[in-house]
matplotlib code that plots the C-alpha trace (Angstrom):
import matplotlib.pyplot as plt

x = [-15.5, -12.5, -9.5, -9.5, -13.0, -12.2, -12.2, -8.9, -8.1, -6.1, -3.9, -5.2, -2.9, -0.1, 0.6, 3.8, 3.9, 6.8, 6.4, 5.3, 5.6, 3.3, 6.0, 8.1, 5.5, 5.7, 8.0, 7.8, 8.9, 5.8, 6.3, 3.3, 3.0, 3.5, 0.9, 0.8, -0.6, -2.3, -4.1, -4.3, -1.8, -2.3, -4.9, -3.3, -0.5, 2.6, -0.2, -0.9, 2.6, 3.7, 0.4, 1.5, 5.3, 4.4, 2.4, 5.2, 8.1, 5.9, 6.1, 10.1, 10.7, 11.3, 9.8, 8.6, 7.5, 11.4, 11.5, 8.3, 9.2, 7.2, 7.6, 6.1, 8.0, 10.1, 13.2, 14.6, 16.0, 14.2, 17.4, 17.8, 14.2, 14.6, 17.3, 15.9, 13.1, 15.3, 17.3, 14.5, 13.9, 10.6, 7.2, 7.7, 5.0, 5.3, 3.2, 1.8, -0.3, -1.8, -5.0, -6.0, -6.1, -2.8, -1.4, 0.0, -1.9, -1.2, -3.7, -1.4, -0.2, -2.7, -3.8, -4.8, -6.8, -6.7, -9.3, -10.0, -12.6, -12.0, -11.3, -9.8, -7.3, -6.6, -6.1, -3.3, -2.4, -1.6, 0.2, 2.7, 3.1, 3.8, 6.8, 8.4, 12.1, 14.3, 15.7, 12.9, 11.9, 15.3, 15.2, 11.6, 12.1, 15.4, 15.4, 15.8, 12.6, 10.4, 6.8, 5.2, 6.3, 8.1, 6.3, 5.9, 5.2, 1.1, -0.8, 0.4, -4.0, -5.1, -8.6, -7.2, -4.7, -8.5, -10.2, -7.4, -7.3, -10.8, -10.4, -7.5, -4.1, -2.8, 0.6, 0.8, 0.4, -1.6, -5.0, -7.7, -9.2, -12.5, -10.9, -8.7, -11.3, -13.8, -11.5, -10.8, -13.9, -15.2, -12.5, -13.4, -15.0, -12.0, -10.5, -7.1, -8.1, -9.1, -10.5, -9.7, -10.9, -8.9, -11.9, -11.8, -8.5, -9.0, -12.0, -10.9, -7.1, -6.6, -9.5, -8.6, -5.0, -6.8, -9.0, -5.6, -4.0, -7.1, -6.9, -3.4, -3.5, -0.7, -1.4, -1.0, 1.2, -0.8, 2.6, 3.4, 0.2, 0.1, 4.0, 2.1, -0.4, 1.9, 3.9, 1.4, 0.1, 0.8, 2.8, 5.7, 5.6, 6.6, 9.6, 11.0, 10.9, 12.8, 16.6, 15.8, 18.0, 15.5, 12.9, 14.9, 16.2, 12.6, 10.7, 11.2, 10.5, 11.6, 9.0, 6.6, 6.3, 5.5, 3.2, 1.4, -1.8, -3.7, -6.6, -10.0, -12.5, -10.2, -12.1, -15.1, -14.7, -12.7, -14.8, -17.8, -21.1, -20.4, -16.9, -19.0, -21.7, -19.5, -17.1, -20.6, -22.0, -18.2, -18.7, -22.2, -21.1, -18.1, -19.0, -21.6, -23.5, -22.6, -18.8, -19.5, -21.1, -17.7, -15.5, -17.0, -17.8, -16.0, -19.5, -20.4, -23.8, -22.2]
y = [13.1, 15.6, 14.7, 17.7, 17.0, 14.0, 13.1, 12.0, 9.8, 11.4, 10.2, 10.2, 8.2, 6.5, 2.4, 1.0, -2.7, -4.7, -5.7, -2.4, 1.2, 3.5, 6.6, 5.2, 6.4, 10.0, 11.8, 8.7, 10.3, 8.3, 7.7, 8.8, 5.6, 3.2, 0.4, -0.4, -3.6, -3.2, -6.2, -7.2, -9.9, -13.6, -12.7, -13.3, -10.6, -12.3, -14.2, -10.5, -9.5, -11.7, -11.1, -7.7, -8.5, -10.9, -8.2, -5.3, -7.8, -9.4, -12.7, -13.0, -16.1, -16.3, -14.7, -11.2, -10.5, -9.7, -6.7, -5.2, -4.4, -4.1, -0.8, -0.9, -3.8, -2.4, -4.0, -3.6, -0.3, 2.2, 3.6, 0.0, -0.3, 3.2, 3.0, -0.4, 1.7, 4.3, 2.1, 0.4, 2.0, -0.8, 0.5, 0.2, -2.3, -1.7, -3.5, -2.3, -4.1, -0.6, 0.1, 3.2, 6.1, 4.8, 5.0, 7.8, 8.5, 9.5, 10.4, 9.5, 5.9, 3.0, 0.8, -3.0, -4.0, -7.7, -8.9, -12.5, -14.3, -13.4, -17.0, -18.2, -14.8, -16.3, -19.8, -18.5, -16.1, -18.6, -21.2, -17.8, -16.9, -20.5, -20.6, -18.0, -19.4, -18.0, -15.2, -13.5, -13.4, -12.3, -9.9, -8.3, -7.8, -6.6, -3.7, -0.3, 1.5, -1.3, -0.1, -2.3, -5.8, -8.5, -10.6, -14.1, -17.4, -18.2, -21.0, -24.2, -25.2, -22.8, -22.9, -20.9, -18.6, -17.5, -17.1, -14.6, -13.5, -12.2, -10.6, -8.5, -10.8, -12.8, -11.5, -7.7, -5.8, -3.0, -2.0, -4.2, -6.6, -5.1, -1.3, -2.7, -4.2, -1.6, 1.3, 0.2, -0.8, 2.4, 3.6, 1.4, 3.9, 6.1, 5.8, 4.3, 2.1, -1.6, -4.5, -7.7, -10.9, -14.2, -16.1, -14.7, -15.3, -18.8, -19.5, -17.8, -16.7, -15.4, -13.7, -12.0, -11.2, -9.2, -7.2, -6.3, -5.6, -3.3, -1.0, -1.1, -0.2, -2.8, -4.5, -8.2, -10.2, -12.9, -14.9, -14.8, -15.4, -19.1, -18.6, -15.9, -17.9, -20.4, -18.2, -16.9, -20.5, -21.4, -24.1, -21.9, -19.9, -22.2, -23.5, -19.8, -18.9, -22.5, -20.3, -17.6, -17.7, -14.6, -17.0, -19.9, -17.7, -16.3, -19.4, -22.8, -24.9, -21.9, -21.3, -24.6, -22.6, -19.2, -21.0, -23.4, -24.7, -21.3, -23.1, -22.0, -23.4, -25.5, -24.0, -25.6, -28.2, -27.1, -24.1, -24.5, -23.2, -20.5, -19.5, -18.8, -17.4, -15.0, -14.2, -13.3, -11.2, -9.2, -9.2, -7.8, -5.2, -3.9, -4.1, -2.6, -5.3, -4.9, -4.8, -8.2, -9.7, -8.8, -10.1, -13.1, -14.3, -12.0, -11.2, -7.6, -6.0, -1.9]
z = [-25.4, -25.8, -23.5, -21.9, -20.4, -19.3, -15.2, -15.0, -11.7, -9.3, -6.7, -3.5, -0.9, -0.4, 0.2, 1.4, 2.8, 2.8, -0.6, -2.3, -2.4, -4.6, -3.7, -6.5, -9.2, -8.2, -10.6, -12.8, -16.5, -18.4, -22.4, -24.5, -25.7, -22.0, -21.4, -17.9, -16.4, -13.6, -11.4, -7.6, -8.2, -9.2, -11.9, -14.5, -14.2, -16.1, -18.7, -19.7, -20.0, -22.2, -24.3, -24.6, -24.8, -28.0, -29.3, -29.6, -30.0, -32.6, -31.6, -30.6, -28.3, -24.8, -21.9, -23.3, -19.3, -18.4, -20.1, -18.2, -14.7, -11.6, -11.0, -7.6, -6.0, -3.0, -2.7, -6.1, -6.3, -8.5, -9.8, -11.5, -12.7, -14.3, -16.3, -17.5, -18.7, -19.8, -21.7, -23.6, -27.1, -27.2, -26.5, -22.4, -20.9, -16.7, -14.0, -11.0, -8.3, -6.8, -6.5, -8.7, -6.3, -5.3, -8.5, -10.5, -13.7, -16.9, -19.6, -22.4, -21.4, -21.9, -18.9, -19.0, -15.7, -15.3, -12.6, -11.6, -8.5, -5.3, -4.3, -7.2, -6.7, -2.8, -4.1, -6.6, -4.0, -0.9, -3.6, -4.2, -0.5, 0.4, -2.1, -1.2, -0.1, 2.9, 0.3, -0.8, 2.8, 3.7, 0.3, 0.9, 5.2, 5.3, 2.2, 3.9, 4.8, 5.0, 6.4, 8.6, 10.3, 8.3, 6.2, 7.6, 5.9, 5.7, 7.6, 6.3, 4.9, 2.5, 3.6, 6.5, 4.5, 2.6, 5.6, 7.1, 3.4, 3.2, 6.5, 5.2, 5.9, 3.1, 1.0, 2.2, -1.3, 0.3, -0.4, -0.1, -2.8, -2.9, -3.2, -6.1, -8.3, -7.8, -8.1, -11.5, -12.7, -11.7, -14.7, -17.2, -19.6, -19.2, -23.1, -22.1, -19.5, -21.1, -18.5, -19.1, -17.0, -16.6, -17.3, -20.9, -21.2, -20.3, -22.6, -25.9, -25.5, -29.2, -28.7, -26.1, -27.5, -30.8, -28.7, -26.6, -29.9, -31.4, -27.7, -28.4, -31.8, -32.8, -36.1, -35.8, -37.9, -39.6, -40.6, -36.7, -35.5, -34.5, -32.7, -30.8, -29.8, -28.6, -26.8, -24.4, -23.3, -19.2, -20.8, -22.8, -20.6, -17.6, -19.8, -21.3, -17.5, -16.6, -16.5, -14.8, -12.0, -10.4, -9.8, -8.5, -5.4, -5.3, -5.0, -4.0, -7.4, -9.5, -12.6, -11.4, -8.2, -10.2, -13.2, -10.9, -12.4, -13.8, -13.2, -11.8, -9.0, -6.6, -3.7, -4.7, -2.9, -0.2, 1.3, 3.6, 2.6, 5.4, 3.7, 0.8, 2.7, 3.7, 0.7, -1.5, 1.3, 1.4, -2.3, -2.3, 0.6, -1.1, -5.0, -7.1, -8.2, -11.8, -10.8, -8.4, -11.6, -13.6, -10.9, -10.4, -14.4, -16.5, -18.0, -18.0, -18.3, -18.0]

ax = plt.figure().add_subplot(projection="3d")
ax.plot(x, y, z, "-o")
ax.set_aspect("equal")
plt.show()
């Protein structure tokens, strides 16, 4: 289909929580080339950074994620995250946790949509909230203009933290989960917008890194293939993260705290059959059944 009869998304509203604020993408000066990561946060946000990261800096050590800023995130000033970008003579890689119609979008940059389980998401997503220390409390509540009341520290059980989860509490990122996945799966056959689920990533990583590198049109380096590899795995990644001083005043444990287990299914035997009950019927409600299907498995039938 030629571009210019393409249905482009278009911003529709505005989010601001004490964590994020989607203003900062309007008048955002986009590269032709930008790939922006977008998820709902804690499905596999950082895993796909450093994918991409490995893929433009060709399989350079260290934590390729530092060098693609969240672009949304509130109390870092966006004078500093722009002239980071300006600065960068790299393909740019950003991240955003906004929902699409939330999100400023540009025909020209390419978008990787990183989805996970809805309970798998809230599992990650408690163990992140939890670990927050005093600072990043401190940081995200007391930045100028925050919208909303402070953020406070979750119920101590994380059974609990998914039940007020699923009924719209949890970390305050803005947006609900449902809007977020469906919004972008709704785009999925838009020809910059790739969709990528953590289950994949789990089952057949360098698989999963190729098809990233075909939609971003990056030719792979056989002779830096296996460093690649090994660059992107939860375990690297934990240890190139180990000295960065950002994440030990961010969360108690430092990296441990921020690469916990990246594992799936610890709910299983923690929920009730109602919990369940309850998150399929939201799921059913709120998603098209071939987007719940996605979601849930990675599998897709559309």
């Amino acid at each position: 289909m030629p571009e210019a009869d393409v249905k482009w998304p278009k911003k529709t509203r505005e989010i601001q929580t004490p964590v994020t604020d989607s203003t900062r993408w309007n008048g955002f000066q986009f590269r032709d080339d930008d790939v922006v990561i977008a998820t709902y946060a804690k499905t596999g946000t950082t895993w796909t950074q450093q994918i991409v990261g490995q893929l433009i800096f060709r399989g350079a050590a260290g934590a390729a994620f530092d060098a693609s800023p969240w672009v949304d995130f509130r109390p870092i000033p966006l004078t500093e995250v722009t002239a980071q970008l300006d600065a960068q003579t790299h393909r740019r890689f950003l991240k955003t946790h906004l929902p699409i119609d939330a999100l400023v979008f540009s025909p020209h940059a390419k978008y990787i949509y990183v989805a996970r389980d809805g309970r798998d998401t809230a599992w990650s997503l408690y163990n992140h909230h939890a670990g927050f220390t005093d600072e990043a409390y401190a940081m995200i509540n007391n930045t100028p203009g925050r919208v909303g009341p402070p953020m406070e520290r979750p119920a101590a059980d994380v059974v609990e933290y998914f039940r007020e989860w699923l009924d719209g509490k949890g970390l305050p990122m803005g947006g609900t989960f449902w809007e977020h996945v469906q919004g972008w799966w709704d785009a999925r056959h838009l020809p910059n917008v790739l969709l990528v689920h953590f289950n994949q990533l789990k089952a057949d990583m360098p698989g999963e890194i190729r098809r990233i590198a075909a939609f971003l049109e990056i030719e792979i380096d056989e002779a830096r293939w296996p460093a690649m590899v090994e660059h992107c795995t939860l375990d690297y990644m934990r240890a190139a993260a180990a000295s960065s001083p950002m994440l030990d005043h961010i969360f108690n444990g430092g990296s441990s705290t921020f690469f916990n287990k990246g594992t799936n299914g610890r709910w299983r035997d923690a929920l009730s059959a109602a919990d369940i009950e309850k998150y399929e019927r939201a799921a059913s409600t709120h998603l098209t059944p071939e987007c719940a299907r996605w979601m849930a498995t990675g599998e897709r039938t559309a």
